[in-house]
C-alpha positions as CSV (number, residue, x, y, z in Angstrom):
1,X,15.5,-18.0,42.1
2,X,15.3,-15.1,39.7
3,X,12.4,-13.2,42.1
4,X,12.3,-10.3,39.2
5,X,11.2,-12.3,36.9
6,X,9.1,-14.3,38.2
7,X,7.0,-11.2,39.4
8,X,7.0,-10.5,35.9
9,X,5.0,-14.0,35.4
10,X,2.8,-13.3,38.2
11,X,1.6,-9.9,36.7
12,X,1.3,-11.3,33.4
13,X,-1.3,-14.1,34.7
14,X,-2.9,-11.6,36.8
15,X,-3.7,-9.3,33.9
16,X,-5.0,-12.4,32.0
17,X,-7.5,-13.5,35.0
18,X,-8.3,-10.0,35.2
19,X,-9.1,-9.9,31.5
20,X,-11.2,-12.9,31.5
21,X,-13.1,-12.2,34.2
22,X,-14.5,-9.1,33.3
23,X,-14.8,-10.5,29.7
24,X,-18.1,-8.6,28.7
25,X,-19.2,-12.5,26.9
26,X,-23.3,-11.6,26.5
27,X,-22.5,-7.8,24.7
28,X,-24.0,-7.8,21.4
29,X,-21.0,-5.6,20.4
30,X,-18.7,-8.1,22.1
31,X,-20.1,-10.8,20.8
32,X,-20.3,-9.5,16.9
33,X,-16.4,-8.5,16.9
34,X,-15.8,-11.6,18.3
35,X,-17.3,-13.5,15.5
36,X,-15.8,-10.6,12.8
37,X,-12.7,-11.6,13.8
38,X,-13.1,-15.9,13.0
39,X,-14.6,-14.6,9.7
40,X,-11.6,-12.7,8.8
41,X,-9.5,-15.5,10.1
42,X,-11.5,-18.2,7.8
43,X,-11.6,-15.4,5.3
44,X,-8.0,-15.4,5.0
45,X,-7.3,-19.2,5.4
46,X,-9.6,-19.3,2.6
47,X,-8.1,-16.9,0.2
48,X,-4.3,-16.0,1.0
49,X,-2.9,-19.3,2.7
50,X,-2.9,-22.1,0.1
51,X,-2.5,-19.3,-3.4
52,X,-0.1,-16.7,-1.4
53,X,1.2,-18.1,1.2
54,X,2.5,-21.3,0.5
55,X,4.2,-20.5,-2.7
56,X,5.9,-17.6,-0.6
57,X,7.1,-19.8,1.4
58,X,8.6,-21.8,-1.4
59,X,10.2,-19.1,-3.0
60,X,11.8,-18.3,0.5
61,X,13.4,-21.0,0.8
62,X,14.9,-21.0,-3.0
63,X,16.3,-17.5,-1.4
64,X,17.9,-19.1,1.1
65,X,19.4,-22.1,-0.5
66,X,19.8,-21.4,-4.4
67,X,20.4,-18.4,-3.7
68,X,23.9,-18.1,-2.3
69,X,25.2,-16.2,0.3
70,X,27.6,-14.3,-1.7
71,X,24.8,-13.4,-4.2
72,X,22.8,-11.3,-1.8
73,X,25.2,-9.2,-0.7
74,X,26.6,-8.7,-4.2
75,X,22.7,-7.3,-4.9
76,X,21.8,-6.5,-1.0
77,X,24.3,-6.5,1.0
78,X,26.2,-3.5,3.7
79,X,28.9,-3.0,0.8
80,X,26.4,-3.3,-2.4
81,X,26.2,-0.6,-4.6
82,X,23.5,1.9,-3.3
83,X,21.9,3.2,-6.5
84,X,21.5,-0.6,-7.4
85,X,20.4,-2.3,-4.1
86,X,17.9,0.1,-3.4
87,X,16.5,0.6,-7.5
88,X,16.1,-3.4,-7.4
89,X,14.1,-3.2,-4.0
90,X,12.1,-0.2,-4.7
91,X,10.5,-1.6,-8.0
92,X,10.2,-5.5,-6.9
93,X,6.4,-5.0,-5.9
94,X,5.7,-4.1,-9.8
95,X,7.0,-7.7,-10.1
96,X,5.6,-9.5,-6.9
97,X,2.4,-7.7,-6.4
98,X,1.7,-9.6,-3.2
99,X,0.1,-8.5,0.0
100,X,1.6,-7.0,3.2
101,X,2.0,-10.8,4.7
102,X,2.9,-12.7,1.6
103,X,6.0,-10.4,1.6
104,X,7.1,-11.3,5.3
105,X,9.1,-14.9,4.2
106,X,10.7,-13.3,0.7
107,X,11.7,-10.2,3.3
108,X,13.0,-12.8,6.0
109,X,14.6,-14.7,3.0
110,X,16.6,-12.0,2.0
111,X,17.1,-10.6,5.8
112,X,18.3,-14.1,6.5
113,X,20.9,-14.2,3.9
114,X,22.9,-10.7,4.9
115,X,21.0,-7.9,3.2
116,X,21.8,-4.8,4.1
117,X,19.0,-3.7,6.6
118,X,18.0,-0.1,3.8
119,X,17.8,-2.5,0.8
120,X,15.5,-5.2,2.9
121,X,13.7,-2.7,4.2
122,X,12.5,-0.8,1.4
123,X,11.6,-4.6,-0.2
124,X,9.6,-4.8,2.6
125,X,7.7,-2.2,1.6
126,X,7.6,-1.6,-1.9
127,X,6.3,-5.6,-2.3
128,X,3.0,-5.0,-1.1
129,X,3.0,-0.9,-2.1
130,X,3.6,-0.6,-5.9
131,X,1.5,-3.6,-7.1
132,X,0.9,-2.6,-10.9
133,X,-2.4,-4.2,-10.8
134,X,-3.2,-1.8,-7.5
135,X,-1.9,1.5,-9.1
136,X,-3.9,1.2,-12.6
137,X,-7.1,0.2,-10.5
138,X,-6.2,3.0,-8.1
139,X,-6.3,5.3,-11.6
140,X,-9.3,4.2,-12.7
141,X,-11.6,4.0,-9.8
142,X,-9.9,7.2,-7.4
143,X,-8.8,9.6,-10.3
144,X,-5.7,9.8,-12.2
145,X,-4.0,12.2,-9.8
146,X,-4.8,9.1,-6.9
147,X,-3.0,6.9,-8.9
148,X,0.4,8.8,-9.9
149,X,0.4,10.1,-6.2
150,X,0.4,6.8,-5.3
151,X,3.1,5.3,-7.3
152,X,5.3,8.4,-6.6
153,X,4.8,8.2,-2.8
154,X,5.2,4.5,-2.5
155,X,8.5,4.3,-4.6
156,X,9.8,7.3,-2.5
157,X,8.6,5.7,0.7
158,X,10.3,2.3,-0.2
159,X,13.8,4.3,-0.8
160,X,13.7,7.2,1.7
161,X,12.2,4.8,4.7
162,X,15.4,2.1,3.6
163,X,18.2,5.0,4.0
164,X,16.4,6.4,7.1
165,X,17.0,2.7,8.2
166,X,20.4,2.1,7.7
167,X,21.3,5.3,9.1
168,X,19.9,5.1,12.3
169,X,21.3,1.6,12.6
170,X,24.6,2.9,10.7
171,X,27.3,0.9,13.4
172,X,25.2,-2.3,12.7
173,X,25.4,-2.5,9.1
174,X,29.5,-1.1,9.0
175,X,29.9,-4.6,11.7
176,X,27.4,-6.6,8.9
177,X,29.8,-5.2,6.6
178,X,33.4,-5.6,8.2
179,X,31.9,-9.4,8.2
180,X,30.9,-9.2,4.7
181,X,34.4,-8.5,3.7
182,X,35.6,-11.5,5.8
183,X,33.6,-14.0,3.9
184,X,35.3,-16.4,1.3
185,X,34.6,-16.5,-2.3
186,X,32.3,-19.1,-2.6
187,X,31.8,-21.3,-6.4
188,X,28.3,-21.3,-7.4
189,X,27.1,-24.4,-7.9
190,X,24.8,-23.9,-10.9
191,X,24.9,-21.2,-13.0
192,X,23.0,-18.0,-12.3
193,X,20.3,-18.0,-15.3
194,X,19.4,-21.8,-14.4
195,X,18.5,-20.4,-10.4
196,X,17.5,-17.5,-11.9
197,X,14.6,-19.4,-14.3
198,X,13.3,-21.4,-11.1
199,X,12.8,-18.6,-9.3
200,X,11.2,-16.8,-12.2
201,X,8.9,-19.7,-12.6
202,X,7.6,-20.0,-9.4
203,X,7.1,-16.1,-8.8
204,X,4.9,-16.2,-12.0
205,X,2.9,-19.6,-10.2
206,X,2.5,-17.1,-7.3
207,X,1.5,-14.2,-9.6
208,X,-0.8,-15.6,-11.8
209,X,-2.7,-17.9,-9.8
210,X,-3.6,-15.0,-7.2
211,X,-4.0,-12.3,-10.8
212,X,-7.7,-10.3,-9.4
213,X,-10.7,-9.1,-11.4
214,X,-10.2,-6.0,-13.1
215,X,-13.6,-3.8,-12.9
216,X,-14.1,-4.4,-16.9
217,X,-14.1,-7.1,-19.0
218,X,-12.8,-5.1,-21.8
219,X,-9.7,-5.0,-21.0
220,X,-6.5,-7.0,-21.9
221,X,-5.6,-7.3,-17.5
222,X,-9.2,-9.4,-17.8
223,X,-8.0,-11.5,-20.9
224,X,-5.2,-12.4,-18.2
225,X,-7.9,-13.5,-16.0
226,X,-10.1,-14.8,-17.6
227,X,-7.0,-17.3,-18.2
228,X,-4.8,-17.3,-15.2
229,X,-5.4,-20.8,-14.8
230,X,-4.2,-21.9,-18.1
231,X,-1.1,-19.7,-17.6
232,X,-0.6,-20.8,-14.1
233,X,-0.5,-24.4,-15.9
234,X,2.0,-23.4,-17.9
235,X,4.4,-22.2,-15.5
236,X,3.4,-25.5,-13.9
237,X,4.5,-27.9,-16.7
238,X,8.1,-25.2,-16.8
239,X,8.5,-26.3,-13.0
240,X,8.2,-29.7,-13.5
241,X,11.0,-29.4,-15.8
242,X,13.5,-27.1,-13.4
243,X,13.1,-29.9,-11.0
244,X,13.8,-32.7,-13.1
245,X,16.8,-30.6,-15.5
246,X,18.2,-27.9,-12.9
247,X,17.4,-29.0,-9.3
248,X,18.1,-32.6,-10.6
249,X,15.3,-34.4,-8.5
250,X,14.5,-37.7,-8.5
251,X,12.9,-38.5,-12.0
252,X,10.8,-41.1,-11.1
253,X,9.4,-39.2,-8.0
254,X,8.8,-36.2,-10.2
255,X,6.8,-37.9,-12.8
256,X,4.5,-39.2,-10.5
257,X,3.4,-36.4,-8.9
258,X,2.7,-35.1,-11.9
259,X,1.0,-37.9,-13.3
260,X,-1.1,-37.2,-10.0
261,X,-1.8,-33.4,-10.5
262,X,-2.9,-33.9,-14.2
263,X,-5.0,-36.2,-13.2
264,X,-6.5,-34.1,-10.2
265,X,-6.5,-31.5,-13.0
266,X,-9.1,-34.0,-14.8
267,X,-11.5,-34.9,-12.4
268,X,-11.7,-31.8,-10.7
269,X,-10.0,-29.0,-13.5
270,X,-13.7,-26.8,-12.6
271,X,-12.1,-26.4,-9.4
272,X,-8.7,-25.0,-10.2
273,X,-7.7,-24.9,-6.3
274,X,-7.4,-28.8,-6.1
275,X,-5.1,-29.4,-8.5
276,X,-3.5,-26.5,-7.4
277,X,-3.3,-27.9,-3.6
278,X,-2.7,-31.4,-5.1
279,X,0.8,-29.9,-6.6
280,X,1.7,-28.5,-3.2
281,X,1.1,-31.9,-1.3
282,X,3.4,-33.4,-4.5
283,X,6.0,-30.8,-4.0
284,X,5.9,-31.4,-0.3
285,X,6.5,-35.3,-0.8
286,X,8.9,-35.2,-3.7
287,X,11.3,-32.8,-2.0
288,X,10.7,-34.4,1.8
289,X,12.0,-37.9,0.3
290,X,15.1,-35.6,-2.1
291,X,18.4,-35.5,-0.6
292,X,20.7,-32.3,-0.8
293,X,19.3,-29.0,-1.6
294,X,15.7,-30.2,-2.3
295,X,16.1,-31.5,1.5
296,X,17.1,-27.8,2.4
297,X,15.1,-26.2,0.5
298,X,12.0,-28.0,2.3
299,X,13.3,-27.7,5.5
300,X,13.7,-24.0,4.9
301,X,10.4,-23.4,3.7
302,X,8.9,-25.3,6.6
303,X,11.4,-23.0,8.9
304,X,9.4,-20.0,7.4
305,X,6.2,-21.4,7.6
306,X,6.7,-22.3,11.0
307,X,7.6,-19.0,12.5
308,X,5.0,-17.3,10.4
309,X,1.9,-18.7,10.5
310,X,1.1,-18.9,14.4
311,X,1.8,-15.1,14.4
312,X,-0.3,-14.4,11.1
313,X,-3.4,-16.1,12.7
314,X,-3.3,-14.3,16.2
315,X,-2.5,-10.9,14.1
316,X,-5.5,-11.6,12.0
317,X,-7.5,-12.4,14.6
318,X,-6.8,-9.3,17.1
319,X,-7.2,-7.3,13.3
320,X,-10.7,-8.7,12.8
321,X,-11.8,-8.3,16.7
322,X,-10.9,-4.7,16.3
323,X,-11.6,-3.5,13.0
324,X,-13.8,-6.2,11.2
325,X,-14.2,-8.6,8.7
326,X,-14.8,-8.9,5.0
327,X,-17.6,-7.9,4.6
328,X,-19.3,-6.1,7.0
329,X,-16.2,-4.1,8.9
330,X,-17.1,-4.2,11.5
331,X,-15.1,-4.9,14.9
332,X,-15.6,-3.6,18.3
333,X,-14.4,0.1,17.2
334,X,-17.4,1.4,14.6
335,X,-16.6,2.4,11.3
336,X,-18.8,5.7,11.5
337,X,-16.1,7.2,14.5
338,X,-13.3,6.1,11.7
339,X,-15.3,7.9,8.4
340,X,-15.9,11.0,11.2
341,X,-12.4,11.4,11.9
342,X,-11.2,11.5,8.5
343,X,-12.9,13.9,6.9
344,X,-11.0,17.3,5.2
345,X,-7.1,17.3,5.6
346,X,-6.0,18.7,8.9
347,X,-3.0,16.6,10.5
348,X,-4.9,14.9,13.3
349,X,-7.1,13.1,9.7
350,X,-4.0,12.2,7.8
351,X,-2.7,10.8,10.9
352,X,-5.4,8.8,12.1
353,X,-5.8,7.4,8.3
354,X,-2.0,6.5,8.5
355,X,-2.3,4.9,11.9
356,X,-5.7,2.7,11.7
357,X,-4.2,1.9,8.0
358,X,-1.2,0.6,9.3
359,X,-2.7,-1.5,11.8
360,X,-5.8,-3.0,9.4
361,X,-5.2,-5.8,6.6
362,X,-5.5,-5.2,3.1
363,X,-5.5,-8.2,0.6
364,X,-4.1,-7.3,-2.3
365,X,-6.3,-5.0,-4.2
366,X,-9.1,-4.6,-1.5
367,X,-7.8,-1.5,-0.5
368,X,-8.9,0.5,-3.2
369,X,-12.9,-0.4,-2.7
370,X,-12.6,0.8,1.0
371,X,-10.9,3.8,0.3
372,X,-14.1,4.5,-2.2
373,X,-16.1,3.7,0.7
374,X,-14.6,5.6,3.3
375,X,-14.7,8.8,0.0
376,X,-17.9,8.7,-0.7
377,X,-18.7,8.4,3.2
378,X,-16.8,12.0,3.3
379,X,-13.0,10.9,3.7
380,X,-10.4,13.8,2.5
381,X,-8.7,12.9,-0.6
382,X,-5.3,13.7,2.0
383,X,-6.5,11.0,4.1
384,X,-7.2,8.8,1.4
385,X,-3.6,9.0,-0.1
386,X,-2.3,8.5,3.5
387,X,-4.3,5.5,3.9
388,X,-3.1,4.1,0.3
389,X,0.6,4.7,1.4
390,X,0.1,3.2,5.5
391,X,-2.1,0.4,4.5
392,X,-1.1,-2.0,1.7
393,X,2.5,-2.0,3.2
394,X,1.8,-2.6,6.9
395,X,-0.8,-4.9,9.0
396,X,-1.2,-6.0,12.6
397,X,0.0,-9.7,11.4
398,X,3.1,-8.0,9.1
399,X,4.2,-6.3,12.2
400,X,4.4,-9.0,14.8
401,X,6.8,-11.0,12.1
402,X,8.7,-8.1,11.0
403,X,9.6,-8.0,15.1
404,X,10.4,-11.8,15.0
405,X,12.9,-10.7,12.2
406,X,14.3,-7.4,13.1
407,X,13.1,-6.9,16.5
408,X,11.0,-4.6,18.9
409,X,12.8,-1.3,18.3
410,X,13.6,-2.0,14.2
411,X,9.5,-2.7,13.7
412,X,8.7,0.2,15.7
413,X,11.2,2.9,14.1
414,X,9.8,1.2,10.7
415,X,6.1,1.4,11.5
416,X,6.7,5.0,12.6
417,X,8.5,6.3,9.6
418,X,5.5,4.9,7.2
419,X,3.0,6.2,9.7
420,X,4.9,10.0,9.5
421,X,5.8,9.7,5.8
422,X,2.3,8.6,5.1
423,X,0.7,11.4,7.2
424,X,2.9,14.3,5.6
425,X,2.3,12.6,1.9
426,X,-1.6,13.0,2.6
427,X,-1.5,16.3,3.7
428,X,0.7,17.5,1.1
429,X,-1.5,15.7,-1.9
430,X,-4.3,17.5,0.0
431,X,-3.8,20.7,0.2
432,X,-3.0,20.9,-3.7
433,X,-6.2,18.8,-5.0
């Protein structure tokens, strides 16, 4: 018997007994970031899983089987052009504009397939950190200066965190490579604009059907909301058709389920979210009962979904308990110490920003409403930029998958350059305006 380790068990239900008995059940405080934290948890289920999630988890899996092995490492890979790799990854959140979680399957996706580690992870970053949508709003609601500070920082970031990477971990990527070179020529099986159109058309479903409020409706981003449905219908119709003329499903099975989503869009079209859940149920039957790569790319997406979710809920959770939920904000640690400890733009401000930012969850365009919070509450505009830079990009859930990916030591080296890069950014942008 292995004695060392099972010590290690012993200490680990000690702690837990210790935890629970001492559990402080009738505070108030206790109590209230108990119940923040199933808020944010339900908040989340509510508003990321079936419109962000799920999809991401479909395209994932079109990385990993329409997207060949050879075709990632053309873009990705150890031996890719630099200048390339890292231009495609540093722009792709202008594209995606999904949130710090939504990113994690398309990043293990791309991981998965033999990306270099740089290119993946400035992907992993710049997904969440230059959404278009989040830059203009930043603009208009934080000043202009906000905004092009923002969009400078988190291209940088994306690039200069990715090289950082790969050259710490430099005699991992020349191995990846060496293998790389091994690899046999392998003949595509479709041609590249046919894959390339499916994945466009189901990044647009994910786009469109998640496109936020702009703060006016004067404005041709609200004309876009105002019909996201319609457009997310569109694409619709265009991915019926990439199943039935690229993917080559079964026609009958195809027509049905959409037979089944028009009509679901009928009954129920006031409530776009059940035809829209309707069409993932479809999906999920048509390509359980397809053979080949509709098989694969199921069983893929289920892979993903698998090792993410269980991770994303305890993440969320512990976030909520700590820091909050929705609405109010407030977990077990009270938002007045955090609005006291940022204030003016010494280093301890810009690093505490970068930290609890790194650690709280931002859906996609939230962050920019707390930031005007935590401002008009007497936040430096340093700290605020740090925030902006730390936040978006990185989230208690994001970093327990990012480990199941890379591991302990990658995530932490990771977390540490945004939390550093952030904290100079701010106090830099702070000391000139």
């Amino acid at each position: 018997m292995n004695w060392k380790e099972e010590y290690k068990k012993l200490l680990w239900i000690a702690g837990g007994f210790i935890v629970l008995y001492y559990l402080p059940v009738g505070n108030p405080m206790f109590q209230n970031a108990v119940n923040e934290s199933l808020a944010l948890l339900k908040w989340y289920a509510q508003e990321h899983v079936l419109l962000c999630l799920v999809p991401a988890f479909f395209i994932a899996g079109v990385i990993s089987v329409f997207v060949s092995q050879a075709a990632v490492i053309k873009y990705f890979g150890a031996r890719a052009k630099k200048w390339l790799a890292y231009l495609i990854a540093s722009v792709s959140g202008t594209i995606l504009a999904v949130c710090s979680c939504t990113v994690l399957p398309l990043f293990s996706g791309i991981h998965k397939r033999g990306a270099g580690l740089g290119p993946a992870i400035a992907f992993l970053y710049s997904g969440p950190a230059i959404n278009i949508l989040a830059i203009i709003l930043t603009a208009r609601i934080l000043g202009f200066e906000m905004g092009v500070a923002r969009i400078i920082g988190a291209v940088t970031f994306s690039v200069v965190i990715g090289l950082i990477m790969a050259f710490i971990y430099r005699k991992e990527e020349r191995v990846k490579e060496n293998e790389q070179l091994t690899l046999p020529e392998v003949e595509e099986k479709r041609p590249l604009w046919q894959t390339a159109a499916h994945f466009f058309i189901l990044v647009a479903i994910l786009v469109f059907a998640n496109w936020g409020m702009p703060d006016t409706t004067e404005s041709f981003w609200y004309t876009i909301f105002a019909n996201k449905w319609y457009i997310t219908a569109f694409f619709s119709i265009g991915y019926a058709l990439s199943l039935l003329f690229i993917l080559k499903i079964n026609k009958v099975h195809v027509i049905v389920s959409s037979i089944a989503v028009i009509l679901a869009s009928l009954f129920w079209g006031s409530n776009p979210m059940v035809p829209f859940v309707a069409a993932v149920i479809a999906t999920t039957i048509v390509l359980s009962l397809a053979k080949g790569e509709g098989e694969e790319w199921m069983h893929e997406s289920w892979s993903f979904a698998k090792q993410i979710l269980p991770l994303l809920a305890g993440g969320v959770l512990l976030a909520g308990f700590l820091l909050g939920g929705p609405e109010t904000k407030q977990g077990i640690i009270p938002n007045e110490w955090i609005a006291s400890l940022v204030g003016g733009n010494s280093l301890f401000a810009n690093f505490f920003a970068s930290v609890v930012a790194a650690f709280m969850y931002f859906a996609t365009l939230t962050e920019v409403p707390i930031v005007q919070g935590l401002m008009n509450s007497g936040m430096g505009k340093g700290p605020a930029l740090a925030l902006l830079l730390a936040g978006p990009a990185l989230s208690l859930p994001n970093m327990l998958v990012i480990r199941s990916v890379i591991g302990t030591q990658k995530t932490f080296v990771y977390v540490l350059l945004v939390v550093v890069m952030a904290t100079i950014s701010g106090m830099f942008f702070g000391t000139f305006f």
